[in-house]
PDBQT receptor file of N, H, CA, C and O in Angstrom, charges set to zero:
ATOM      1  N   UNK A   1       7.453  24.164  22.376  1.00  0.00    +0.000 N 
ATOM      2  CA  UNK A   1       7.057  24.756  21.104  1.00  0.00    +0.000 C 
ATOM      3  C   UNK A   1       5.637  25.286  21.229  1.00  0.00    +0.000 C 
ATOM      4  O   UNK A   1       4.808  24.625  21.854  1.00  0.00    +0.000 OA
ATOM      5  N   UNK A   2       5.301  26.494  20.643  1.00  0.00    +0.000 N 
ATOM      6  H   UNK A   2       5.974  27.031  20.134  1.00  0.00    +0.000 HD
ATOM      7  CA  UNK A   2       4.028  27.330  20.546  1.00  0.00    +0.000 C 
ATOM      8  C   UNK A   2       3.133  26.791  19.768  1.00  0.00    +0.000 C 
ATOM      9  O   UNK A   2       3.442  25.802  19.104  1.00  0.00    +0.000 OA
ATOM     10  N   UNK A   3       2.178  27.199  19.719  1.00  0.00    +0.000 N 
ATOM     11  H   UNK A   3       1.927  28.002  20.258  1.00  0.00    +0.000 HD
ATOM     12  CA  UNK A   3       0.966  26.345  18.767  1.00  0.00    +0.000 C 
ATOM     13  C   UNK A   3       1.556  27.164  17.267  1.00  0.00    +0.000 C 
ATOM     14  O   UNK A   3       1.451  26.771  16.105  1.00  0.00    +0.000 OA
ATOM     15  N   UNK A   4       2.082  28.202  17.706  1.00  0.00    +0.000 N 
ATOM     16  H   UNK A   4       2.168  28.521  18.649  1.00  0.00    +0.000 HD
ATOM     17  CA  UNK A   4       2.542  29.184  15.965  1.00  0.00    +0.000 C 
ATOM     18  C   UNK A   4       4.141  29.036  15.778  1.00  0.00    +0.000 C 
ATOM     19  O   UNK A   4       4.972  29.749  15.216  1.00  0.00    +0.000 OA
ATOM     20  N   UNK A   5       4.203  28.152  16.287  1.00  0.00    +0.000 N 
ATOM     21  H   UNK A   5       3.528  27.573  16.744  1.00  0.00    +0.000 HD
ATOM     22  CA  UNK A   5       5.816  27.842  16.078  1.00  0.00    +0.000 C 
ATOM     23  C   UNK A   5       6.244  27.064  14.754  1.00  0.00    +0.000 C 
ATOM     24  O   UNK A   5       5.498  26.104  14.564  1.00  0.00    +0.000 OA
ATOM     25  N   UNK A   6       6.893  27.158  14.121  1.00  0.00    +0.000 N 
ATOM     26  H   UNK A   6       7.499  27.939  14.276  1.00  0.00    +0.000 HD
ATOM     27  CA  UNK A   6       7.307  26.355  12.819  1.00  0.00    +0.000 C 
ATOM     28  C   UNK A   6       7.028  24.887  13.235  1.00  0.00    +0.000 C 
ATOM     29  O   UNK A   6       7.462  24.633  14.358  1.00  0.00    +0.000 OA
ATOM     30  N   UNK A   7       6.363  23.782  12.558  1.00  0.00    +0.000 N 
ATOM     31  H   UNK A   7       6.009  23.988  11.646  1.00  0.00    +0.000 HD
ATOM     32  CA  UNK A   7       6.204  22.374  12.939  1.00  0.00    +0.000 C 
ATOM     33  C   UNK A   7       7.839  22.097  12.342  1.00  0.00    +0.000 C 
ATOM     34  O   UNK A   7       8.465  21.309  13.051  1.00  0.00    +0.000 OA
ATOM     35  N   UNK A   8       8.347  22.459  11.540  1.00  0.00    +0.000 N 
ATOM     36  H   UNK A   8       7.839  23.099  10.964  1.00  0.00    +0.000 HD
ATOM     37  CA  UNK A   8       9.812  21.530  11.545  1.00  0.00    +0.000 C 
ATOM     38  C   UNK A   8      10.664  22.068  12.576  1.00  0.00    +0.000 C 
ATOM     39  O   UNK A   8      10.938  21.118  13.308  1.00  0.00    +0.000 OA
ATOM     40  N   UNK A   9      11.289  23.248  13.054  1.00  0.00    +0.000 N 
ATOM     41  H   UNK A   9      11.066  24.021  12.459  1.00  0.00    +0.000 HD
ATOM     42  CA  UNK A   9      12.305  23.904  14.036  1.00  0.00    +0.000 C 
ATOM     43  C   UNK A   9      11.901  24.169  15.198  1.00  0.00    +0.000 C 
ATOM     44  O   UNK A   9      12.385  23.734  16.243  1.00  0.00    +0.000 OA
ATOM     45  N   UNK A  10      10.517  25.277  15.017  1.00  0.00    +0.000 N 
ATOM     46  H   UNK A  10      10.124  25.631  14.168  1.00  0.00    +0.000 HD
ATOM     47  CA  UNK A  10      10.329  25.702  16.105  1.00  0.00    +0.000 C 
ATOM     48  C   UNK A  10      10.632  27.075  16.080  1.00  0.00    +0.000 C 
ATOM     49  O   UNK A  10      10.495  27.771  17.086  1.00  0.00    +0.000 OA
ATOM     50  N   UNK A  11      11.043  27.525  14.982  1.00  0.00    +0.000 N 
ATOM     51  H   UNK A  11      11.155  26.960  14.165  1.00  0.00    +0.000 HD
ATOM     52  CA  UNK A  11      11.326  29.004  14.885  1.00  0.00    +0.000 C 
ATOM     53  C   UNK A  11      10.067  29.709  14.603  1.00  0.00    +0.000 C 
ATOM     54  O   UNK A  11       9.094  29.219  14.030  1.00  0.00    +0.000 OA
ATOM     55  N   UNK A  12      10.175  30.887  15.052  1.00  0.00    +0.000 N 
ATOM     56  H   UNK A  12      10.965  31.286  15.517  1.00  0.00    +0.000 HD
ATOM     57  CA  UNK A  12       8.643  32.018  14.647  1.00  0.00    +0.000 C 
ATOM     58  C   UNK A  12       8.477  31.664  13.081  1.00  0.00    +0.000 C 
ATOM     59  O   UNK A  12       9.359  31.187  12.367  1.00  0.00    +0.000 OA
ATOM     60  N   UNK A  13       7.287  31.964  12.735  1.00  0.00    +0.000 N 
ATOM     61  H   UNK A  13       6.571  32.352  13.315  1.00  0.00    +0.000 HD
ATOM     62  CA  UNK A  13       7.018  31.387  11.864  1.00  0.00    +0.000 C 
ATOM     63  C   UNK A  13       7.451  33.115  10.501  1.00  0.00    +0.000 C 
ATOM     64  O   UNK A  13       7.494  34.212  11.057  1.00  0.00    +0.000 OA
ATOM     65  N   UNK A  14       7.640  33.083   9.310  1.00  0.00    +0.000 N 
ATOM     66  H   UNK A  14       7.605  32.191   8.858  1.00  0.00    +0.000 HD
ATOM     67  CA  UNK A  14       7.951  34.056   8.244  1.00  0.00    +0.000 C 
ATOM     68  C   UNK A  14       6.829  34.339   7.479  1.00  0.00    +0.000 C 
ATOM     69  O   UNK A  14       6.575  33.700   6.458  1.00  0.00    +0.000 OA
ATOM     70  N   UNK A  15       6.110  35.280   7.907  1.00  0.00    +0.000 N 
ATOM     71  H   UNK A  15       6.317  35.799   8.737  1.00  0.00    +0.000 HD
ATOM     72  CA  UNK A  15       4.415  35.175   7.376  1.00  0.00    +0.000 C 
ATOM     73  C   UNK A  15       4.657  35.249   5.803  1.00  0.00    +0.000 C 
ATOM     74  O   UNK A  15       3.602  35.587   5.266  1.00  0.00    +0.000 OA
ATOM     75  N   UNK A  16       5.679  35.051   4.875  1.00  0.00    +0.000 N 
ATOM     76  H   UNK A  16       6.537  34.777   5.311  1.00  0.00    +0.000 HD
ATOM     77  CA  UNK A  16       5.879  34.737   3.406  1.00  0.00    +0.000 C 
ATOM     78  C   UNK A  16       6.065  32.824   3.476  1.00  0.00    +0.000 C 
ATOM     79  O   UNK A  16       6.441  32.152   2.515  1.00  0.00    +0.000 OA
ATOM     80  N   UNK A  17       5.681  32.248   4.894  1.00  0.00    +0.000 N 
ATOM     81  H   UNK A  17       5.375  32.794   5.674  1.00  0.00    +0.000 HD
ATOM     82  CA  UNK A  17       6.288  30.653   4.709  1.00  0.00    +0.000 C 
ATOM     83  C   UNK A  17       5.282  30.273   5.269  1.00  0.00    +0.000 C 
ATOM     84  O   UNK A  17       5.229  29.044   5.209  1.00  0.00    +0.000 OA
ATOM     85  N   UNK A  18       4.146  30.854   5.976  1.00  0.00    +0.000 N 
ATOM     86  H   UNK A  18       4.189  31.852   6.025  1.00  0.00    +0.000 HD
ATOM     87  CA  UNK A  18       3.546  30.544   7.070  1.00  0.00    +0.000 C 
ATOM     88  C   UNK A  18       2.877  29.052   7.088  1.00  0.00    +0.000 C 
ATOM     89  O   UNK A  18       2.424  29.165   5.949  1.00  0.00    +0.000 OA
ATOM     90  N   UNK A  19       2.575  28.110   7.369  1.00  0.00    +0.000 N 
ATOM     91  H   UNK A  19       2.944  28.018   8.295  1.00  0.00    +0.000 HD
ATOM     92  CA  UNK A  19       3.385  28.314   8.858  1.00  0.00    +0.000 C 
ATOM     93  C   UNK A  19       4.767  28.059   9.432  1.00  0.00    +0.000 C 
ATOM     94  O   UNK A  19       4.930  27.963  10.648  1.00  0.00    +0.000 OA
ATOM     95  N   UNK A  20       5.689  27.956   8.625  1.00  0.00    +0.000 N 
ATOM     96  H   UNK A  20       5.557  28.034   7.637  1.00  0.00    +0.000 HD
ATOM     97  CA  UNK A  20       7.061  27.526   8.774  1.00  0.00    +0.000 C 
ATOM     98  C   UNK A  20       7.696  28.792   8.472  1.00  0.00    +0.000 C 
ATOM     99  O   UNK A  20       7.133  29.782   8.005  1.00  0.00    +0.000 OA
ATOM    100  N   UNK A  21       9.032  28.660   8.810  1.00  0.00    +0.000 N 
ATOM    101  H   UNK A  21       9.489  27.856   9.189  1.00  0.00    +0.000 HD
ATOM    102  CA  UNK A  21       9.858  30.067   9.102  1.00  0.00    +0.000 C 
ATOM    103  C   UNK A  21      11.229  30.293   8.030  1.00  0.00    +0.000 C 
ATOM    104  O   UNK A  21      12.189  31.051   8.167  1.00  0.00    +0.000 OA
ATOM    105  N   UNK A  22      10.921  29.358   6.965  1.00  0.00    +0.000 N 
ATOM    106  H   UNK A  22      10.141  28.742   6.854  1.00  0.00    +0.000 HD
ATOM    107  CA  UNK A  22      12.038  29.475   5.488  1.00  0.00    +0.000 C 
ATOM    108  C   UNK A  22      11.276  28.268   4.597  1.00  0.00    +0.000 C 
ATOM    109  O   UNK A  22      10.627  27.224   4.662  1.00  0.00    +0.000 OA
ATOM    110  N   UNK A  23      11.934  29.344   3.643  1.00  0.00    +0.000 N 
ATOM    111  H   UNK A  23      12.461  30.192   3.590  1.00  0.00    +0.000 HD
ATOM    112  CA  UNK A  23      11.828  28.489   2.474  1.00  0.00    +0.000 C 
ATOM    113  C   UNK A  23      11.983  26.788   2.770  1.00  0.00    +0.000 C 
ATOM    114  O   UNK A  23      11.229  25.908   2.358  1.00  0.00    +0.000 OA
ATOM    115  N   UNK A  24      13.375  26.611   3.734  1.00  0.00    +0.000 N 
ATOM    116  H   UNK A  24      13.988  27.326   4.069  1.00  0.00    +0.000 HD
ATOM    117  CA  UNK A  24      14.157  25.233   3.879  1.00  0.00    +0.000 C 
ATOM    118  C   UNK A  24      13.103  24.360   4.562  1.00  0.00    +0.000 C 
ATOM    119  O   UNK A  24      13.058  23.164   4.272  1.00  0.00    +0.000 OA
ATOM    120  N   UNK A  25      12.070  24.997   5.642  1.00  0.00    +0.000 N 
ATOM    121  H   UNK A  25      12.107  25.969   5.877  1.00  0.00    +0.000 HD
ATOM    122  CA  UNK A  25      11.511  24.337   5.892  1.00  0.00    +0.000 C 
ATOM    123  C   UNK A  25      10.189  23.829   5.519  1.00  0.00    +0.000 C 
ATOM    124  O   UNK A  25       9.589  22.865   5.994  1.00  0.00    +0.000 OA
ATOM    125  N   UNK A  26       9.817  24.672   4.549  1.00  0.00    +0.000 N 
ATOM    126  H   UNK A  26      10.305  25.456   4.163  1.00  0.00    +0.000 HD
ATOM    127  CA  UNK A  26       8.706  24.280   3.840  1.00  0.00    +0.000 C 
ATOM    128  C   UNK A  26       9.034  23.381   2.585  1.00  0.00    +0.000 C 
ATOM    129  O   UNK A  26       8.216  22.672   1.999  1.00  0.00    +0.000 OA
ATOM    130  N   UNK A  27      10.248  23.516   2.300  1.00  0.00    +0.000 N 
ATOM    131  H   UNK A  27      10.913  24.091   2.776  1.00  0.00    +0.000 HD
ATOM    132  CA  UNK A  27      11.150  22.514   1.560  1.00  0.00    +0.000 C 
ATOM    133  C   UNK A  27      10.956  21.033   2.021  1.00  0.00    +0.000 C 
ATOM    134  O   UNK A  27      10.566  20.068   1.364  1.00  0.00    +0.000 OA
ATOM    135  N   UNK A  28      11.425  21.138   3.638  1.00  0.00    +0.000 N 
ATOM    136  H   UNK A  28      11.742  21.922   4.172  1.00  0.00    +0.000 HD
ATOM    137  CA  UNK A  28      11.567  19.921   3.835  1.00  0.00    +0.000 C 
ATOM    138  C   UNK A  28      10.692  19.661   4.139  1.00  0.00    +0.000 C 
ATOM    139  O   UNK A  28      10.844  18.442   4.229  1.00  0.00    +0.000 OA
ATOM    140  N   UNK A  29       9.521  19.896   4.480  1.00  0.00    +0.000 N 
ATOM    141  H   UNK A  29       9.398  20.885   4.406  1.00  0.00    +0.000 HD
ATOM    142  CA  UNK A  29       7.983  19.202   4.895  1.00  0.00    +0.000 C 
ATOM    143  C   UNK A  29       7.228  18.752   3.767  1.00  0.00    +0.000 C 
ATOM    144  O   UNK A  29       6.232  18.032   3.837  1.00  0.00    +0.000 OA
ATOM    145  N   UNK A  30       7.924  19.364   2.368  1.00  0.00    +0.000 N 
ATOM    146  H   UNK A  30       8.733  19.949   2.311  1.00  0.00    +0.000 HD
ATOM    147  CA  UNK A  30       7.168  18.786   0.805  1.00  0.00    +0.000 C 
ATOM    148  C   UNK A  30       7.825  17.634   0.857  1.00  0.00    +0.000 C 
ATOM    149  O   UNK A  30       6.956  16.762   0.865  1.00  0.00    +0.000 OA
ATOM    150  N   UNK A  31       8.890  17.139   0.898  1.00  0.00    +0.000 N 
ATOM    151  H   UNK A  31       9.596  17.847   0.891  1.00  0.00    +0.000 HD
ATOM    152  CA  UNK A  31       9.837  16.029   1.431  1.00  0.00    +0.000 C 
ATOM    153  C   UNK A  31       9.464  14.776   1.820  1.00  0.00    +0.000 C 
ATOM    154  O   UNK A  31       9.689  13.666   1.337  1.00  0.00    +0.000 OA
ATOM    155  N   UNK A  32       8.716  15.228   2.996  1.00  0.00    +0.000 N 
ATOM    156  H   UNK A  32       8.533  16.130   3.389  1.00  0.00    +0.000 HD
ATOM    157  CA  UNK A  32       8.500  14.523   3.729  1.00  0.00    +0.000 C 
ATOM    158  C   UNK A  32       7.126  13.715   3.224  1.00  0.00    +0.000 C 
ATOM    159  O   UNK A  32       6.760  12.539   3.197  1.00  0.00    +0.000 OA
ATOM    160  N   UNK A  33       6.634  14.869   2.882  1.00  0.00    +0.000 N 
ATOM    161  H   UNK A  33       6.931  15.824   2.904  1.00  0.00    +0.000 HD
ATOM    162  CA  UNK A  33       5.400  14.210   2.152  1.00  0.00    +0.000 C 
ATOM    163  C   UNK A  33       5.718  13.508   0.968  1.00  0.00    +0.000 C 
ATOM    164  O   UNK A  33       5.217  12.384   0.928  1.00  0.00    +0.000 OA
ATOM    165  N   UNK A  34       6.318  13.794   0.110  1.00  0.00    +0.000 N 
ATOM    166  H   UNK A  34       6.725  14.707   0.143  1.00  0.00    +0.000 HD
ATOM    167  CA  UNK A  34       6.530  12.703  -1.284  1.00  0.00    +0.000 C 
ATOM    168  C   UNK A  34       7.655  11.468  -1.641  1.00  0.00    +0.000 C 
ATOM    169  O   UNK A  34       7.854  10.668  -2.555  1.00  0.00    +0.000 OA
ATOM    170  N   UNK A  35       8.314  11.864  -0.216  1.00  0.00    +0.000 N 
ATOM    171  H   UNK A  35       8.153  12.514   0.527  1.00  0.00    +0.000 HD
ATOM    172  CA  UNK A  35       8.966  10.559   0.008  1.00  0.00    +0.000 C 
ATOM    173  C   UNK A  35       8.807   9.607   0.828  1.00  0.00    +0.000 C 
ATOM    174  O   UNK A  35       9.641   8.801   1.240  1.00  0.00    +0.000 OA
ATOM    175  N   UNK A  36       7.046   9.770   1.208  1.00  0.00    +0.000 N 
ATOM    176  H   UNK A  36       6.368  10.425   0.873  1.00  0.00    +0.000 HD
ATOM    177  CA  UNK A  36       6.432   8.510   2.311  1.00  0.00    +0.000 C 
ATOM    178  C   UNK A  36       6.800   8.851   4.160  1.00  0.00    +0.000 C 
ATOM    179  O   UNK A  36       6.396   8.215   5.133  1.00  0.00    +0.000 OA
ATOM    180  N   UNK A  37       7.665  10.033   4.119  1.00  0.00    +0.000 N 
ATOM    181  H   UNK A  37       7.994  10.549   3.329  1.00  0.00    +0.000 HD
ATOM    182  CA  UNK A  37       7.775  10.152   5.755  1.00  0.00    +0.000 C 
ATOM    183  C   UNK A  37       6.577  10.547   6.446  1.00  0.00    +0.000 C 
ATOM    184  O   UNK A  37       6.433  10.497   7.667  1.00  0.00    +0.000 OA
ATOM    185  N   UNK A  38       5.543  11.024   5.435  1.00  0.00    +0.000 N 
ATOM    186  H   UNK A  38       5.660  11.064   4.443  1.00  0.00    +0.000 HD
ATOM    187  CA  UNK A  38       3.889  11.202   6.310  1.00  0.00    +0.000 C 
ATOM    188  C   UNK A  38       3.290  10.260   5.817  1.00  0.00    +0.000 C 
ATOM    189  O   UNK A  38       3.140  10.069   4.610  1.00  0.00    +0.000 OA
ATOM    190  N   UNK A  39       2.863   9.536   6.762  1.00  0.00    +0.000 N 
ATOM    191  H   UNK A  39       2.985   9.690   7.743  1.00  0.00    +0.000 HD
ATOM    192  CA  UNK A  39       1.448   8.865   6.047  1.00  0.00    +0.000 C 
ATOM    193  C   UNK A  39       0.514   8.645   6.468  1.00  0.00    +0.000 C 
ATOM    194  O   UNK A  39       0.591   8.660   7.697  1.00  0.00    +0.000 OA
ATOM    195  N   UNK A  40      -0.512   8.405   6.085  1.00  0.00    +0.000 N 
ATOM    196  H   UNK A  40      -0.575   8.393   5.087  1.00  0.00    +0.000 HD
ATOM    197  CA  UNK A  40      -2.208   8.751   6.721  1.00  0.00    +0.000 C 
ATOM    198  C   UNK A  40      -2.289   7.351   6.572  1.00  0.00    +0.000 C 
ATOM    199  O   UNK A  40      -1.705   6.680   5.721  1.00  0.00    +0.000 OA
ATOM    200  N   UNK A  41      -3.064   6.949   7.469  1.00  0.00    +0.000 N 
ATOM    201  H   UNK A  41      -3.538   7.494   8.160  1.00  0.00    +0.000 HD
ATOM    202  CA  UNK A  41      -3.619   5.574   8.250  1.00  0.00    +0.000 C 
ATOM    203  C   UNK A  41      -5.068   5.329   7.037  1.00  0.00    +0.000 C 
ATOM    204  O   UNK A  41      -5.988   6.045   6.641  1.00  0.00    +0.000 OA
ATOM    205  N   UNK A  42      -4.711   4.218   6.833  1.00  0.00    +0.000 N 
ATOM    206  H   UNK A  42      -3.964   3.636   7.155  1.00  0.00    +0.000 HD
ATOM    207  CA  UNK A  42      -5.886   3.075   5.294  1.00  0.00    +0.000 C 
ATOM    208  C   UNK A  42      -5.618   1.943   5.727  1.00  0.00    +0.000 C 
ATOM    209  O   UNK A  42      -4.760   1.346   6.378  1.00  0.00    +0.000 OA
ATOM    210  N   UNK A  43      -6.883   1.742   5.031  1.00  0.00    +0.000 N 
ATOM    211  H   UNK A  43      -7.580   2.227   4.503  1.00  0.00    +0.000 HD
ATOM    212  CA  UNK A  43      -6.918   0.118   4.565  1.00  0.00    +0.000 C 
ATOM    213  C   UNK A  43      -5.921  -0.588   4.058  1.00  0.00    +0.000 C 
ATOM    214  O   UNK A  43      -5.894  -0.350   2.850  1.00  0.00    +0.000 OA
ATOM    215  N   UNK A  44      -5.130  -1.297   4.340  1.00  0.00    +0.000 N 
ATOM    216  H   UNK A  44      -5.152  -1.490   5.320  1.00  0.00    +0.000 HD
ATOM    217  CA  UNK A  44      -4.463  -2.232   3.441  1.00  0.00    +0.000 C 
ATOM    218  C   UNK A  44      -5.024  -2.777   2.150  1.00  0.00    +0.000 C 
ATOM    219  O   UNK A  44      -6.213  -3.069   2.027  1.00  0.00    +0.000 OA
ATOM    220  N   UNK A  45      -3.948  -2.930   1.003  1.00  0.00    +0.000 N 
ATOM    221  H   UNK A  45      -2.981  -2.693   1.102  1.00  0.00    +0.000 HD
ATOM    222  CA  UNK A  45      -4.637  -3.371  -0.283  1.00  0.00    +0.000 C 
ATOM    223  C   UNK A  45      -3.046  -3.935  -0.613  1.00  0.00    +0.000 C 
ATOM    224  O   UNK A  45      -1.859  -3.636  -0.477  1.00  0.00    +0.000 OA
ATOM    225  N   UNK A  46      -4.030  -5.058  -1.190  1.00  0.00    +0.000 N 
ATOM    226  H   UNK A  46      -4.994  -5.300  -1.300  1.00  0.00    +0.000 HD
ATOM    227  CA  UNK A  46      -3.574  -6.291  -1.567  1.00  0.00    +0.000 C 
ATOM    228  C   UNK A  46      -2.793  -5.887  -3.229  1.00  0.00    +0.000 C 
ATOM    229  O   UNK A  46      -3.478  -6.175  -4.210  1.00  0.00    +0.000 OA
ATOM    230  N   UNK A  47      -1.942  -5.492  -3.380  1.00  0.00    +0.000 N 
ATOM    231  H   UNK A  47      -1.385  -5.258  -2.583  1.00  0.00    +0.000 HD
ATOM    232  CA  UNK A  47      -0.953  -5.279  -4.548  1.00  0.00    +0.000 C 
ATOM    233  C   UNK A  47      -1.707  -6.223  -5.513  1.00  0.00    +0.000 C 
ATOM    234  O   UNK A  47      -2.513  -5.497  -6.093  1.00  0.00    +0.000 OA
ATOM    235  N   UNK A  48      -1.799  -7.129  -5.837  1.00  0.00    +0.000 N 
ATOM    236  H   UNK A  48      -1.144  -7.719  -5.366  1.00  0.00    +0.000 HD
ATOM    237  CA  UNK A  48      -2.463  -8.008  -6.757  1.00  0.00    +0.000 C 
ATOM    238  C   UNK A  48      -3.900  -6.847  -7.050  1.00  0.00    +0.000 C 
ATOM    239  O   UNK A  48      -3.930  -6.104  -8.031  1.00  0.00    +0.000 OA
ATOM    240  N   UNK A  49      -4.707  -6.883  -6.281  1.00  0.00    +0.000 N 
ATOM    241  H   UNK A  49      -4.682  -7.487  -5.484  1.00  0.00    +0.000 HD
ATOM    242  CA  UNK A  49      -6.277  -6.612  -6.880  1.00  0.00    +0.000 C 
ATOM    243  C   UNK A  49      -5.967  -5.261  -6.431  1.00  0.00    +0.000 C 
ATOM    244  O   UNK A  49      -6.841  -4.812  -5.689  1.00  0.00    +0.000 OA
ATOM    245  N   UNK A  50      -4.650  -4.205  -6.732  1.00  0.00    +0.000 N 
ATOM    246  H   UNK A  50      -3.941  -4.570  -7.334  1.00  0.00    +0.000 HD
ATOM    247  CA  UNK A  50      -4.815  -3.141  -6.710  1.00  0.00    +0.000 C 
ATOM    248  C   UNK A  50      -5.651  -2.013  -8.215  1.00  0.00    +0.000 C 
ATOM    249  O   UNK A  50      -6.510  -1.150  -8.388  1.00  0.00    +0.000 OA
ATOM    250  N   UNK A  51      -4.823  -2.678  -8.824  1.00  0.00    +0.000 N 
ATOM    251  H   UNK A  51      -4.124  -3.380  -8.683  1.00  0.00    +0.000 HD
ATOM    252  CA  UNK A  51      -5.463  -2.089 -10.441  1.00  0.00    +0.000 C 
ATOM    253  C   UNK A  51      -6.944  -2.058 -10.553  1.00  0.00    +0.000 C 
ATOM    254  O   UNK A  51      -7.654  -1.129 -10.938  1.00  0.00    +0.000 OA
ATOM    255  N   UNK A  52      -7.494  -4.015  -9.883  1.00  0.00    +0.000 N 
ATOM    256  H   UNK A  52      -6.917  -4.770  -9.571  1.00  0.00    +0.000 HD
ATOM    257  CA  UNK A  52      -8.819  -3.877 -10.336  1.00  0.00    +0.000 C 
ATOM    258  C   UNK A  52     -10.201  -2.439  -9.036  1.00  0.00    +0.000 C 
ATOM    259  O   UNK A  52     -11.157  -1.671  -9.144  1.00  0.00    +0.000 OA
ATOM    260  N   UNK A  53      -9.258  -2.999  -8.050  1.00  0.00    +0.000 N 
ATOM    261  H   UNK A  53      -8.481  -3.623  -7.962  1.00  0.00    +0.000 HD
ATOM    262  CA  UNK A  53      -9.891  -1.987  -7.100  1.00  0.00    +0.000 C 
ATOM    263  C   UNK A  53      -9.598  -0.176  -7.582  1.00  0.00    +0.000 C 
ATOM    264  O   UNK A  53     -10.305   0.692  -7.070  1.00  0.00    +0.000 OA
ATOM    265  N   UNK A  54      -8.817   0.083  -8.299  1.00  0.00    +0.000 N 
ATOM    266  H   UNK A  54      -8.242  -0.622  -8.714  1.00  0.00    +0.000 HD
ATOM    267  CA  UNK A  54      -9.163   1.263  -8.726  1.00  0.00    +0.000 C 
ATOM    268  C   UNK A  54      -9.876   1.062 -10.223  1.00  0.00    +0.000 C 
ATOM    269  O   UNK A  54      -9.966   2.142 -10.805  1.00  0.00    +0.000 OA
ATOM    270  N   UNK A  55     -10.204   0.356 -10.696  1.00  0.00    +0.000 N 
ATOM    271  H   UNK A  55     -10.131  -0.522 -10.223  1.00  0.00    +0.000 HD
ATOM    272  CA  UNK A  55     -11.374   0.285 -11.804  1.00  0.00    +0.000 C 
ATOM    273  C   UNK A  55     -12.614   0.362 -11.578  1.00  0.00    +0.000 C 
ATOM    274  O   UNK A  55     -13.496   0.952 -12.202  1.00  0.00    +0.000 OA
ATOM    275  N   UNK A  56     -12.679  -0.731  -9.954  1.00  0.00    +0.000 N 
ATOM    276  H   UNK A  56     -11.963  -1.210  -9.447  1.00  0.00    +0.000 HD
ATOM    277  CA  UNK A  56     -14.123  -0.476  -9.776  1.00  0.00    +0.000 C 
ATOM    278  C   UNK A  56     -14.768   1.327  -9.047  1.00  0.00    +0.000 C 
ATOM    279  O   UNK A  56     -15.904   1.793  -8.961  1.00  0.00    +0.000 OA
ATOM    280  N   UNK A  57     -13.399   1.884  -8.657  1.00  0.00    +0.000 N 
ATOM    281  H   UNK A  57     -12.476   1.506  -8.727  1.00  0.00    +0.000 HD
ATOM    282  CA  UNK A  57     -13.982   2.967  -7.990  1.00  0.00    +0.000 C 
ATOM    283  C   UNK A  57     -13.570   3.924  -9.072  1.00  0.00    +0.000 C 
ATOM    284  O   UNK A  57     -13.414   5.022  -8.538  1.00  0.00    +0.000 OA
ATOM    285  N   UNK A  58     -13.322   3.989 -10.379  1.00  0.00    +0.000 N 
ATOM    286  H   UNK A  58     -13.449   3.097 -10.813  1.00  0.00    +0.000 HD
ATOM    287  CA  UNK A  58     -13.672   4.626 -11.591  1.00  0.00    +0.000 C 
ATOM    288  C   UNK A  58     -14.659   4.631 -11.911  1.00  0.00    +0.000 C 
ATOM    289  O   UNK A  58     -15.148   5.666 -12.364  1.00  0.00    +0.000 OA
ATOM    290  N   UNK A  59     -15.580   3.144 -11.785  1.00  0.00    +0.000 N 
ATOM    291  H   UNK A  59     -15.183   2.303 -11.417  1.00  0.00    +0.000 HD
ATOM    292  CA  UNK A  59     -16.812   3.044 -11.966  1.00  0.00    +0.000 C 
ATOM    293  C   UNK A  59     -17.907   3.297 -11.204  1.00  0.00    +0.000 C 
ATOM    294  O   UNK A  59     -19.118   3.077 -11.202  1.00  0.00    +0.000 OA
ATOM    295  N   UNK A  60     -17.061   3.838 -10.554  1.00  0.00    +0.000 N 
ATOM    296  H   UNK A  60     -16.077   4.016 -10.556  1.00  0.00    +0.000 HD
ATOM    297  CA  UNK A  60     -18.630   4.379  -9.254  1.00  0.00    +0.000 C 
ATOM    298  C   UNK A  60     -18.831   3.514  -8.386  1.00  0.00    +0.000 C 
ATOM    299  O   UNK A  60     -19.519   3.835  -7.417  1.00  0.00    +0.000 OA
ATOM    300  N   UNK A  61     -18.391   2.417  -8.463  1.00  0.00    +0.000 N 
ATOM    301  H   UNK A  61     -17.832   2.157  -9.250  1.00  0.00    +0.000 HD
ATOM    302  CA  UNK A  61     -19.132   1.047  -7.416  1.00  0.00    +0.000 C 
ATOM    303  C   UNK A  61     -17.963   1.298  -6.359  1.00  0.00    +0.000 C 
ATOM    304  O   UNK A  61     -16.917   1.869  -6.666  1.00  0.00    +0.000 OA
ATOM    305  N   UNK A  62     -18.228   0.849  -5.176  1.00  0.00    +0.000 N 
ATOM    306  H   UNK A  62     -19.078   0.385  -4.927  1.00  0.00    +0.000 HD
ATOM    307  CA  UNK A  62     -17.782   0.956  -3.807  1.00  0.00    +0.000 C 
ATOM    308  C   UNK A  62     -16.772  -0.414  -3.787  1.00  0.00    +0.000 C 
ATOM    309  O   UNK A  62     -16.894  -1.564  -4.208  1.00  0.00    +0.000 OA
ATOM    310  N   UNK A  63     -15.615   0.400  -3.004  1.00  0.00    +0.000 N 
ATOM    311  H   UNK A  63     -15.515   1.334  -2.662  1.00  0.00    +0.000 HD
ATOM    312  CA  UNK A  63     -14.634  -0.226  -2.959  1.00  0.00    +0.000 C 
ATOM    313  C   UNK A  63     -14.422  -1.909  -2.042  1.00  0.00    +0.000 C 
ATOM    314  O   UNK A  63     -13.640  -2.788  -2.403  1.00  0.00    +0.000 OA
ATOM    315  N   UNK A  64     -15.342  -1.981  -0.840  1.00  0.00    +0.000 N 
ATOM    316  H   UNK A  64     -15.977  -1.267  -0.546  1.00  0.00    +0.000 HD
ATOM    317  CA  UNK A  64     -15.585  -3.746  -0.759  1.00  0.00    +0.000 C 
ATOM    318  C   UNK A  64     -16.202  -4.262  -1.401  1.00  0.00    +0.000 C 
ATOM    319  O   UNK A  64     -16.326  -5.481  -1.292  1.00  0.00    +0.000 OA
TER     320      UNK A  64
């Protein structure tokens, strides 16, 4: 695969999709993203002190 190759197929890319080469595949890469198949590397958080840890970073104070 080319560095300009569609990241889902591999097909030339449809400069109306760019960088993917249909609709289908820019379809399925939104997909992928909102149903957890990408995910970016964090901190673990503790489900319990999740709520309060986004209160304190409402409040400006730093998250440890």
């Amino acid at each position: 695969m080319k560095r300009d190759d569609c990241p889902i197929c591999g097909n030339t890319p449809d400069p109306a999709f760019k960088p993917f080469c249909s609709r289908g595949c820019k379809d399925r890469d939104l997909l992928q993203w909102l149903g957890d198949g990408y995910r970016l590397p964090g901190a673990a958080i503790d489900p319990d002190d999740a709520e309060g840890a986004q209160s304190r970073l409402d409040r400006g104070e730093s998250p440890d």
